[in-house]
Backbone as a printed PyTorch tensor [residue, N CA C, xyz], in Angstrom:
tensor([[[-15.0940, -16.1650, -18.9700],
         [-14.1320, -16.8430, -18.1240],
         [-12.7240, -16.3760, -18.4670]],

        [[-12.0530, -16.2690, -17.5720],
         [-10.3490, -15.6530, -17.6620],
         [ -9.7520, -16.5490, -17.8890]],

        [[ -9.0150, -16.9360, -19.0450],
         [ -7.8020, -17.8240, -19.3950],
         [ -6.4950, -17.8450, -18.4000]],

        [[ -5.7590, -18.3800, -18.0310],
         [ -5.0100, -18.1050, -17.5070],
         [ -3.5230, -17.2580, -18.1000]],

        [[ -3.2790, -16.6510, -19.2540],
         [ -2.4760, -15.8410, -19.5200],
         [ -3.3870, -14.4480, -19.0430]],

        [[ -4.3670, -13.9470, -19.2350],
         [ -5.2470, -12.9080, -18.5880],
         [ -4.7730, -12.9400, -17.3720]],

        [[ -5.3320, -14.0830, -16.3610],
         [ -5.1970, -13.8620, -14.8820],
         [ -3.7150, -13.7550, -14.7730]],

        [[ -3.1030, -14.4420, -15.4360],
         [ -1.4900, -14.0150, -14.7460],
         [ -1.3850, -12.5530, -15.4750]],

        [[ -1.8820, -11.3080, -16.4250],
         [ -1.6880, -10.5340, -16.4430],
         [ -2.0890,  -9.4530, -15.2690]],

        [[ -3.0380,  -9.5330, -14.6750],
         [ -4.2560,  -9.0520, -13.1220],
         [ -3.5370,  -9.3720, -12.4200]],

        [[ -2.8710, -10.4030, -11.5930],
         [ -2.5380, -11.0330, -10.8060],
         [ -1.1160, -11.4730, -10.2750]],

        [[ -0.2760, -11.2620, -11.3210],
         [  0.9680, -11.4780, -10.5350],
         [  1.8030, -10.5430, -10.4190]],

        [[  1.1260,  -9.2010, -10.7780],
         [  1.9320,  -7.8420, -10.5100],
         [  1.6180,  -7.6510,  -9.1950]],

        [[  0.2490,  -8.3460,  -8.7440],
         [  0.0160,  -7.9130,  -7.5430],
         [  0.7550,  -8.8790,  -6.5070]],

        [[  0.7690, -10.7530,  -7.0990],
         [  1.9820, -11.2680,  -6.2780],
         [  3.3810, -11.0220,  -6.1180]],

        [[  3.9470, -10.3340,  -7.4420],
         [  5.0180,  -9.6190,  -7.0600],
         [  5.3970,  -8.4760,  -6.2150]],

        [[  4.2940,  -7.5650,  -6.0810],
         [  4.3010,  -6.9820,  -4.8160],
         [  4.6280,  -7.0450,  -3.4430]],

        [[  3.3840,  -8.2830,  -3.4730],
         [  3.5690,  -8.8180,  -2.3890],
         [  4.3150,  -9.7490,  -1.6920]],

        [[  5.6370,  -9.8130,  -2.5880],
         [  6.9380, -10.2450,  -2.3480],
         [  7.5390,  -9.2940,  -1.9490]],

        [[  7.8450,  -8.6150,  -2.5130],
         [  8.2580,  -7.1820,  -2.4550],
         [  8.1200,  -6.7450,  -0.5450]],

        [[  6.7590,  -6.4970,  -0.5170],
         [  6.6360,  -6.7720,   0.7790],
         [  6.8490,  -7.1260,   1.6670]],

        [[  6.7420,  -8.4360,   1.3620],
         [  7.0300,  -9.3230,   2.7760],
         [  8.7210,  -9.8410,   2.6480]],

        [[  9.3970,  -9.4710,   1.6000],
         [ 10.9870,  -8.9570,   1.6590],
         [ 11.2620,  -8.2250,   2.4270]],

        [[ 10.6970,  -7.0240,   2.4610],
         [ 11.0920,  -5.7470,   3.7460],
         [ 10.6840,  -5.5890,   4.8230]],

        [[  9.8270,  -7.0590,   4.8410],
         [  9.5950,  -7.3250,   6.4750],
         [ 10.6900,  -8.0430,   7.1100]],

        [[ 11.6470,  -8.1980,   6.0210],
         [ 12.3850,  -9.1230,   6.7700],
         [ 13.4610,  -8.7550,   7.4150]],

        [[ 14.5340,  -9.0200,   8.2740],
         [ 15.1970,  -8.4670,   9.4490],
         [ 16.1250,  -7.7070,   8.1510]],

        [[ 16.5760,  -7.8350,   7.3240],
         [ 17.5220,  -6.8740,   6.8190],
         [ 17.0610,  -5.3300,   5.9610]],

        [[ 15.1930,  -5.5050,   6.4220],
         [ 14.6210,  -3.9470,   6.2310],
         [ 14.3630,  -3.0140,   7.6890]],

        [[ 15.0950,  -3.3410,   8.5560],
         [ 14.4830,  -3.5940,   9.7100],
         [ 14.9270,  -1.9800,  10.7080]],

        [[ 14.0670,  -1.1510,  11.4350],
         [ 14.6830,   0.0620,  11.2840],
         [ 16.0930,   0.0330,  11.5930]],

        [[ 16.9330,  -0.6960,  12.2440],
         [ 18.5880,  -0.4120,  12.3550],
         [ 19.3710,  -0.5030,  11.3060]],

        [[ 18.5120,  -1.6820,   9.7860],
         [ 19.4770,  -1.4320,   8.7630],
         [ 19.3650,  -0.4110,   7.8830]],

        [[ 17.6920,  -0.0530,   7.9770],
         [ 17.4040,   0.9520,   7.3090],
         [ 17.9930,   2.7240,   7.7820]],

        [[ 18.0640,   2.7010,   8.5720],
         [ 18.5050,   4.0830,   9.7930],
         [ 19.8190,   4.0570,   9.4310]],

        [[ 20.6590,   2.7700,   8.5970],
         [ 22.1990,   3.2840,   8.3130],
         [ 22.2220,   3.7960,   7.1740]],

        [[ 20.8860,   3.8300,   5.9790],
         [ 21.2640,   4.7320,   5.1570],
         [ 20.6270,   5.8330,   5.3230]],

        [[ 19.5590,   5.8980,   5.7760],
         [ 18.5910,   7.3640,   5.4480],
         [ 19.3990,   7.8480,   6.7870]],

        [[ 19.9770,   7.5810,   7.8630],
         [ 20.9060,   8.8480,   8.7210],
         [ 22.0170,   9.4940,   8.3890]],

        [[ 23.1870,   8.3660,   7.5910],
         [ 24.3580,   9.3510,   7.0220],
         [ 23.5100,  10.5690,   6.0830]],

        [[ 22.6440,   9.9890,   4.9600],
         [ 22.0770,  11.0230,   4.2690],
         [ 21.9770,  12.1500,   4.9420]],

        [[ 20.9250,  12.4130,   5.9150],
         [ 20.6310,  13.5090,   6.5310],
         [ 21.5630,  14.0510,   7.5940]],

        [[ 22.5440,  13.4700,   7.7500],
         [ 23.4860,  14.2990,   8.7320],
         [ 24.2570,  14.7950,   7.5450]],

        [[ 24.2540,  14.4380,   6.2790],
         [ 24.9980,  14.9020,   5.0310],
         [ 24.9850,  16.8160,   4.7150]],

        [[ 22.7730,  16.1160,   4.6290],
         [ 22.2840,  17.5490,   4.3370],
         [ 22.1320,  18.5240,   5.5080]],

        [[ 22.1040,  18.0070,   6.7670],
         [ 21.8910,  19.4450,   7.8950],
         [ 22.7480,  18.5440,   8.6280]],

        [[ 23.7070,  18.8640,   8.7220],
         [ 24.6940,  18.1150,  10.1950],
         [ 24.4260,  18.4900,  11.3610]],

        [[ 23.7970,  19.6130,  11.2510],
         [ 23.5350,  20.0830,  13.0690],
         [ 22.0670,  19.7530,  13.4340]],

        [[ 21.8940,  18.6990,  13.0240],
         [ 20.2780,  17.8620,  13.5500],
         [ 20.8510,  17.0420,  14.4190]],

        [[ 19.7980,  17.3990,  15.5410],
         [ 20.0790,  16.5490,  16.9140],
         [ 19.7020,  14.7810,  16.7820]],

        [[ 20.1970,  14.2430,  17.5870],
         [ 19.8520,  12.7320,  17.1720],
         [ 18.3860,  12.4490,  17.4110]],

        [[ 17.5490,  12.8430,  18.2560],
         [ 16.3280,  13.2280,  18.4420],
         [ 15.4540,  13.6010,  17.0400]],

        [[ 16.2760,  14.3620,  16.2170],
         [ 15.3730,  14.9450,  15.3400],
         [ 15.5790,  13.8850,  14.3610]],

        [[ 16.5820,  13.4460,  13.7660],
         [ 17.2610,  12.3050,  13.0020],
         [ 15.8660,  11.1090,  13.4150]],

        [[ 15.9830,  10.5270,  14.3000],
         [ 15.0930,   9.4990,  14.8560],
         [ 13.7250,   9.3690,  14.1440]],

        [[ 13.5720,  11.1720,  14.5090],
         [ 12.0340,  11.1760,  13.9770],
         [ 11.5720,  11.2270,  12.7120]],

        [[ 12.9020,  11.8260,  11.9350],
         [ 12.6190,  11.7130,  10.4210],
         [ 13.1910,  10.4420,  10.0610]],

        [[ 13.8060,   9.3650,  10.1250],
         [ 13.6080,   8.2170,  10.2070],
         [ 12.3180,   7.2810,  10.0760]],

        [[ 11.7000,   7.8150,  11.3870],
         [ 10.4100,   7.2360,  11.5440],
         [  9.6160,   7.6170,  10.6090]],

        [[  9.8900,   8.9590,  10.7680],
         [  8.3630,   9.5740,   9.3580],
         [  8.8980,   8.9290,   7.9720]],

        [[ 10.1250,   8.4660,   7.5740],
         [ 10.5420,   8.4750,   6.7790],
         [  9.8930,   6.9350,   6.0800]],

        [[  9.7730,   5.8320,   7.2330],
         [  9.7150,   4.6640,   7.1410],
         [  8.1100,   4.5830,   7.7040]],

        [[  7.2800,   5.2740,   7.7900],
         [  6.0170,   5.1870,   7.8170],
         [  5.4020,   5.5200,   6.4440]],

        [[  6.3650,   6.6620,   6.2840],
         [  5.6340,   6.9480,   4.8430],
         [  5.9390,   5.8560,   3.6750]],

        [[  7.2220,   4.8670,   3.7440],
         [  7.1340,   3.8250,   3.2160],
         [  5.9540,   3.1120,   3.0020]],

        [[  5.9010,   2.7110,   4.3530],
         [  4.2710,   1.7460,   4.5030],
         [  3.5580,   2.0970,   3.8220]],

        [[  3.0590,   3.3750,   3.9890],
         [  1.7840,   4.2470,   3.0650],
         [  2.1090,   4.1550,   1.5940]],

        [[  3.2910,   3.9740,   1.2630],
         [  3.0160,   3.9620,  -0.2290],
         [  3.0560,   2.4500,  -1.0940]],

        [[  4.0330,   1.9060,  -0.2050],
         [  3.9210,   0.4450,  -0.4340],
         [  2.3400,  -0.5600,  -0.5450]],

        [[  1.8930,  -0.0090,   0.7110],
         [ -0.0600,  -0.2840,   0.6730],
         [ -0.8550,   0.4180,  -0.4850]],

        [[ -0.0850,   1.4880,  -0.8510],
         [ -0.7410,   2.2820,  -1.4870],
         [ -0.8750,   1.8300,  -3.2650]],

        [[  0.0730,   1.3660,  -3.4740],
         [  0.4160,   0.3790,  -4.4970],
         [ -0.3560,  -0.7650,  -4.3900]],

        [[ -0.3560,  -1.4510,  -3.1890],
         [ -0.6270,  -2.6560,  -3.4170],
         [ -2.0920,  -2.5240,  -3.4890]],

        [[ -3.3680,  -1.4990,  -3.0130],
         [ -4.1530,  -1.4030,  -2.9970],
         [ -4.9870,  -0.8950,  -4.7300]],

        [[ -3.8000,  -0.5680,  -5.1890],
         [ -4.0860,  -0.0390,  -7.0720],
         [ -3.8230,  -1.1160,  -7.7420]],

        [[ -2.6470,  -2.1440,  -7.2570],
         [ -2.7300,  -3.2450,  -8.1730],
         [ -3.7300,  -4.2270,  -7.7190]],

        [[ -4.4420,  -4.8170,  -6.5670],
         [ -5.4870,  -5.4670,  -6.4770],
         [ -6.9920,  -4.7710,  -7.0980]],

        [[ -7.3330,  -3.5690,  -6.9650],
         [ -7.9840,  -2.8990,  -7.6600],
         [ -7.9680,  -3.3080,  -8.7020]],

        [[ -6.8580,  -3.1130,  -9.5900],
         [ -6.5590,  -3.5260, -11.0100],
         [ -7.3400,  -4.8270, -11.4310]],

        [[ -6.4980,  -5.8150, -10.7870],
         [ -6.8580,  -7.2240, -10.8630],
         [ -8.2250,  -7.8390, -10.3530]],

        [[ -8.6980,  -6.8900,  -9.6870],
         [-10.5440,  -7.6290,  -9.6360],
         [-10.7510,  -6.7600, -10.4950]],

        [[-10.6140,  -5.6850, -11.0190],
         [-11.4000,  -5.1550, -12.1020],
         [-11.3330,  -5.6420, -13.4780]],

        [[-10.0330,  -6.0950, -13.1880],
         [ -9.7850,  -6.9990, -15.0010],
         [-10.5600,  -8.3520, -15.3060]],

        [[ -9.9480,  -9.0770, -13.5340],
         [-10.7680, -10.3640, -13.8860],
         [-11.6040, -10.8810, -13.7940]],

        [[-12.7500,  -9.7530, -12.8800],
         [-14.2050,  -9.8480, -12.7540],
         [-15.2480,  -9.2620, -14.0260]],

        [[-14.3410,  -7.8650, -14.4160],
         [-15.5000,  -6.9860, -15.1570],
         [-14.1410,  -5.9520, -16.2020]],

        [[-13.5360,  -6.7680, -17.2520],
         [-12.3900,  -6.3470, -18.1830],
         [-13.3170,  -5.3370, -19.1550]],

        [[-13.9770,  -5.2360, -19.2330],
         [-14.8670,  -4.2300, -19.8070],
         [-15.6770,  -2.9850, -19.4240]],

        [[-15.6310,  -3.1110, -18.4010],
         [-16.0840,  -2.0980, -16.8770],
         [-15.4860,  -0.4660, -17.2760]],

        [[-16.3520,   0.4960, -17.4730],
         [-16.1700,   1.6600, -17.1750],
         [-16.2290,   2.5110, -15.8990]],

        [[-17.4450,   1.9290, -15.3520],
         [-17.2630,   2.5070, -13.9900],
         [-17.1160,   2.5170, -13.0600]],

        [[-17.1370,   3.1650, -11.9010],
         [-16.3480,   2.9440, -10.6980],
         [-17.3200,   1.9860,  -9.7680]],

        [[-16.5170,   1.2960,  -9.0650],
         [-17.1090,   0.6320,  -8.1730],
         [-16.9030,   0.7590,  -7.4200]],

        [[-17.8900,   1.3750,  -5.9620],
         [-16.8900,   1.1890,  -4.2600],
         [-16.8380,  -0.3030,  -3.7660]],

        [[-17.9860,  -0.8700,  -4.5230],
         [-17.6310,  -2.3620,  -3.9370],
         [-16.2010,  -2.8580,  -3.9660]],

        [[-15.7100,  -2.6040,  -5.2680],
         [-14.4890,  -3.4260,  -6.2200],
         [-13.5970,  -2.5580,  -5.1070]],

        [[-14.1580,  -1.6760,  -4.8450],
         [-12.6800,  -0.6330,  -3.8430],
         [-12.7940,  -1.0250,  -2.9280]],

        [[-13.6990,  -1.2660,  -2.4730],
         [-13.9340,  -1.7170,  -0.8260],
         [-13.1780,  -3.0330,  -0.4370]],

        [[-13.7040,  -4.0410,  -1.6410],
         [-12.8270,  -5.5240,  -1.5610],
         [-11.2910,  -5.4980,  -1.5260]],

        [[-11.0770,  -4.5910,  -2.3000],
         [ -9.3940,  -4.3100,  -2.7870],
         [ -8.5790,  -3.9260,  -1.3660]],

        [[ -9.7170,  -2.8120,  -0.8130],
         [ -9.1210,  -2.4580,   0.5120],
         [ -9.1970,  -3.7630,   1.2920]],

        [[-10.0160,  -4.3260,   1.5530],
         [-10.4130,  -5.2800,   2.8920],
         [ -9.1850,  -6.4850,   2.4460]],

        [[ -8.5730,  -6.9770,   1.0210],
         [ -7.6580,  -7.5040,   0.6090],
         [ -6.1590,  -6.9030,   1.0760]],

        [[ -6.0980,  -5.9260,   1.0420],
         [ -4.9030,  -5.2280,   1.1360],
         [ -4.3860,  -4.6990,   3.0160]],

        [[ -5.6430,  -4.9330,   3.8540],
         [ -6.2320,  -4.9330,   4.9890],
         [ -5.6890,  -6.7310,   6.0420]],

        [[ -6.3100,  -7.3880,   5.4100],
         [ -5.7740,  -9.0480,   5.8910],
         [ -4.0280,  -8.9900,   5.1930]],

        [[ -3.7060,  -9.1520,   4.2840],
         [ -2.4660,  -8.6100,   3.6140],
         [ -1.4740,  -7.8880,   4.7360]],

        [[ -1.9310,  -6.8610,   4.7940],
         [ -0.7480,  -5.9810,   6.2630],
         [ -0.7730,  -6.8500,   7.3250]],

        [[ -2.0370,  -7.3590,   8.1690],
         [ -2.1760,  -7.8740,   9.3030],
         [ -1.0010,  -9.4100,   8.9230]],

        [[ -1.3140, -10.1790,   7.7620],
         [ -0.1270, -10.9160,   7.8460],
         [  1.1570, -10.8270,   8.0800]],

        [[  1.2990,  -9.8260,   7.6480],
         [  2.7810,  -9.1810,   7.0620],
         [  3.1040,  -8.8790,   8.6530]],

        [[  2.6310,  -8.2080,   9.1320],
         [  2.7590,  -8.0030,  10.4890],
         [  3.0850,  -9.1420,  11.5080]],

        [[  1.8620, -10.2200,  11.4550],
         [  2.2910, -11.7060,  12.0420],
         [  3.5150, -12.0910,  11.6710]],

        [[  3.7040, -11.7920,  10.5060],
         [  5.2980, -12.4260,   9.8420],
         [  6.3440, -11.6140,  10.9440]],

        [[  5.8440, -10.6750,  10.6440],
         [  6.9590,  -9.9930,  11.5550],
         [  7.5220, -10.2620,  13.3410]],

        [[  6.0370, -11.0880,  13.4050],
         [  6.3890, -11.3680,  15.0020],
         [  7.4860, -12.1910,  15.1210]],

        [[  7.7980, -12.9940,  14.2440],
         [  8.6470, -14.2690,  13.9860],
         [ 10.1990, -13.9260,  13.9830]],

        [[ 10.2920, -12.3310,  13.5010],
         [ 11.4220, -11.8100,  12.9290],
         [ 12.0930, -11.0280,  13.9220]],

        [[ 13.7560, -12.3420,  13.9240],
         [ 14.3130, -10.8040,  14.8340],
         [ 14.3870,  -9.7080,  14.5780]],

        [[ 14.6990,  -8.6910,  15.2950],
         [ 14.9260,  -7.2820,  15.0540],
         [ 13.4310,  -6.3960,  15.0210]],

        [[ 12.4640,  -7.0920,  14.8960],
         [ 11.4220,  -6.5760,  14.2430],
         [ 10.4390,  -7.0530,  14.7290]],

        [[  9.1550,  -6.0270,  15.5230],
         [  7.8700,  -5.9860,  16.2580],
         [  6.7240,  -6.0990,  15.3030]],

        [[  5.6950,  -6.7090,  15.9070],
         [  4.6170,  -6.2970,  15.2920],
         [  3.7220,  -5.7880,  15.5620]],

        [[  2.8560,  -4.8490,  15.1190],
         [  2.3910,  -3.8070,  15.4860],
         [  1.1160,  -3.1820,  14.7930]],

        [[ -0.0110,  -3.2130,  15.7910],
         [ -1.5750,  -3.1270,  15.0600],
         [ -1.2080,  -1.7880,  14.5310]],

        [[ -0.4870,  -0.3490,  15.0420],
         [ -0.5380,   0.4570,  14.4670],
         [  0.2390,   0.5090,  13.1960]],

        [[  1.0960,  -0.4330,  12.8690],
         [  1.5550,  -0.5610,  11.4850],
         [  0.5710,  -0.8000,  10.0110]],

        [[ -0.6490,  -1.6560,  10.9020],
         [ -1.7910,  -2.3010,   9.9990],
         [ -3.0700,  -1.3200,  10.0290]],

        [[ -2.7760,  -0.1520,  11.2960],
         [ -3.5250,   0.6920,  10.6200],
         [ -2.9040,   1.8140,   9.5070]],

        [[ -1.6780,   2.3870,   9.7910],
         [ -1.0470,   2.8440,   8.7440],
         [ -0.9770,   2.3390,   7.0620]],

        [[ -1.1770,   0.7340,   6.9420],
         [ -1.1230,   0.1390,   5.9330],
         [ -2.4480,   0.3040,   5.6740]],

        [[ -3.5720,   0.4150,   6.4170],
         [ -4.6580,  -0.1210,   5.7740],
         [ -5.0470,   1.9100,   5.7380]],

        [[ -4.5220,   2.9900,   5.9140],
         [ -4.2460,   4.0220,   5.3200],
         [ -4.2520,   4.3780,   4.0720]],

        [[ -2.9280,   4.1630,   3.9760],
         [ -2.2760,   4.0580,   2.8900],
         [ -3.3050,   3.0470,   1.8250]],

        [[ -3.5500,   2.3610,   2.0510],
         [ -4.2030,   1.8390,   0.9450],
         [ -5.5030,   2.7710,   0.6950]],

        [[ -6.1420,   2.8130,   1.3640],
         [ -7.7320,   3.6240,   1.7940],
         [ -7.0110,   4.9260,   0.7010]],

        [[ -5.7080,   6.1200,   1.0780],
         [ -5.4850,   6.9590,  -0.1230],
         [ -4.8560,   6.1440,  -1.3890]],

        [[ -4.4910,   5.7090,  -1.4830],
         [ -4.3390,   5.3620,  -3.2800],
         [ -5.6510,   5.0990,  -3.6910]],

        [[ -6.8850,   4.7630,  -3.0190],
         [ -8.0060,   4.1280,  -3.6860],
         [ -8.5800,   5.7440,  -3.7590]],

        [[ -8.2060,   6.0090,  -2.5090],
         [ -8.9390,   7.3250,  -2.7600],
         [ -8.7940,   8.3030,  -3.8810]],

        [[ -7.1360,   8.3450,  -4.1400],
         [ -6.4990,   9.0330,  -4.9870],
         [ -7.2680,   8.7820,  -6.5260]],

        [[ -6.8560,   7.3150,  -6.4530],
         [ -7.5490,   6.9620,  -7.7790],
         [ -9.2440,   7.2200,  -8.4940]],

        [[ -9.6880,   7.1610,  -7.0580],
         [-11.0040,   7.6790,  -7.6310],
         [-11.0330,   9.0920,  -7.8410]],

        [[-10.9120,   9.7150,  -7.1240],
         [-10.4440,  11.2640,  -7.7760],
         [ -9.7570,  11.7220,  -9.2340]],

        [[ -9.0420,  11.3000,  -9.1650],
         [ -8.4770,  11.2410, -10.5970],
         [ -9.1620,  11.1710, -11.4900]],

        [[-10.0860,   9.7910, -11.1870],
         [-10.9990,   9.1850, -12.3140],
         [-11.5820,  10.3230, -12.6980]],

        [[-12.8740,  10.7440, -11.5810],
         [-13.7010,  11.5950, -11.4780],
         [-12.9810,  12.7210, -12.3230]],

        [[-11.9310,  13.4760, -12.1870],
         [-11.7290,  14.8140, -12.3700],
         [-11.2100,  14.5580, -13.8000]],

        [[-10.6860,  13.0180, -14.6790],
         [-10.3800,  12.5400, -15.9810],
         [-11.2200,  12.0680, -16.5870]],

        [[-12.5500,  12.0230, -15.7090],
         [-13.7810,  11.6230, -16.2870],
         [-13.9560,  10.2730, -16.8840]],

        [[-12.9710,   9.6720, -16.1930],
         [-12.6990,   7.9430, -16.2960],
         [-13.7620,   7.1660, -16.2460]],

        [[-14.7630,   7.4090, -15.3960],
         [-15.6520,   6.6720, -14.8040],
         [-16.8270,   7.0630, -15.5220]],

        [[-17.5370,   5.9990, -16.0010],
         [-18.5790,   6.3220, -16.8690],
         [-20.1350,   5.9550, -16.2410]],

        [[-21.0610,   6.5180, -15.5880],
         [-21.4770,   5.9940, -15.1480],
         [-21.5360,   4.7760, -13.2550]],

        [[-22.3590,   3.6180, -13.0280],
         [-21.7010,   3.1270, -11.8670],
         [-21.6530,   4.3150, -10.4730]],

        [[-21.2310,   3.5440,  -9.3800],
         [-21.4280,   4.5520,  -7.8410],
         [-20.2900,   5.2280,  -7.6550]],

        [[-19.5250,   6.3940,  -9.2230],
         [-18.9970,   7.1670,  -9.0140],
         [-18.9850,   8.2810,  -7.9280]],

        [[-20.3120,   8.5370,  -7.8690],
         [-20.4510,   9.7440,  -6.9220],
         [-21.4630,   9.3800,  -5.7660]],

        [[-20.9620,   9.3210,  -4.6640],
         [-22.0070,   8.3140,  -3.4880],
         [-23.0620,   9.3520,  -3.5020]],

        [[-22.9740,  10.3190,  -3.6980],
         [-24.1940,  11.3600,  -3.4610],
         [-24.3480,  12.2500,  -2.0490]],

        [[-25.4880,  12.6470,  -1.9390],
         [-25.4260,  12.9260,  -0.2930],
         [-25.2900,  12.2920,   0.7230]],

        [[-24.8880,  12.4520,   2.4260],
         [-25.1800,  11.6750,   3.2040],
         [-26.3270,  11.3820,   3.9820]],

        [[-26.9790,  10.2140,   4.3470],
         [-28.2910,   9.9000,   4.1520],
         [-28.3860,  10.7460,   5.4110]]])
């Protein structure tokens, strides 16, 4: 059984996150406040970018946010069912990954609802598939890693062939 100094070690890196989060859902992350810093930047470094092009690296700029923000949040829930289910656990689990994702999955879709609420700011299934991306590679990442650091001892490291 997990004491509760344990679970608050698993567990509130991942609620701090998810503050973190749902902070930059809020109207003052919102692309018009964000677009006033990342555009002076880049008219800094190439001034002769059309506003067109500006826009789009903007966008890519603040998608790739999402992706890493999920991407995080999908390594620290990972973390935290692995500590506070199985703190002794060598090997990999797709279950434990799978849950982490499907956690990190309801997680965006909120964040998103939140957002309906928020001026300045849409909500948007393709945001929650981008998030639920982004999470899908950090898990991915991480298992790779494992594999190639030989982290994983044993367990459904390697799914095998496809049936």
């Amino acid at each position: 059984m997990l004491n509760l100094r344990d679970w608050a070690k698993y567990w509130f890196p991942v609620l701090g996150w998810m503050v973190v989060i749902f902070s930059a859902s809020g109207d003052r992350k919102s692309a018009q406040h964000s677009s006033r810093l990342i555009e002076p930047f880049l008219r800094w470094l190439f001034p002769d970018l059309s506003t067109d092009t500006v826009g789009l690296i903007v966008l890519l700029v603040r998608k790739c946010a999402h992706v890493t923000e999920f991407a995080i949040l999908a390594l620290l829930i990972w973390r935290a069912l692995r500590g506070s289910l199985t703190p002794t656990a060598r090997a990999w689990s797709w279950s434990m990954a799978r849950n982490a994702w499907l956690l990190v999955v309801l997680y965006a879709a909120s964040d998103e609802f939140h957002q309906w609420f928020v001026p300045e700011r849409q909500a948007s299934g393709w945001d929650v598939l981008i998030d639920a991306t982004g999470a899908a590679a950090g898990l991915g990442v991480l298992w790779a890693l494992g594999c190639w650091r030989k982290w994983w001892v044993g367990g459904d490291s390697n799914p095998g062939p496809m049936p």
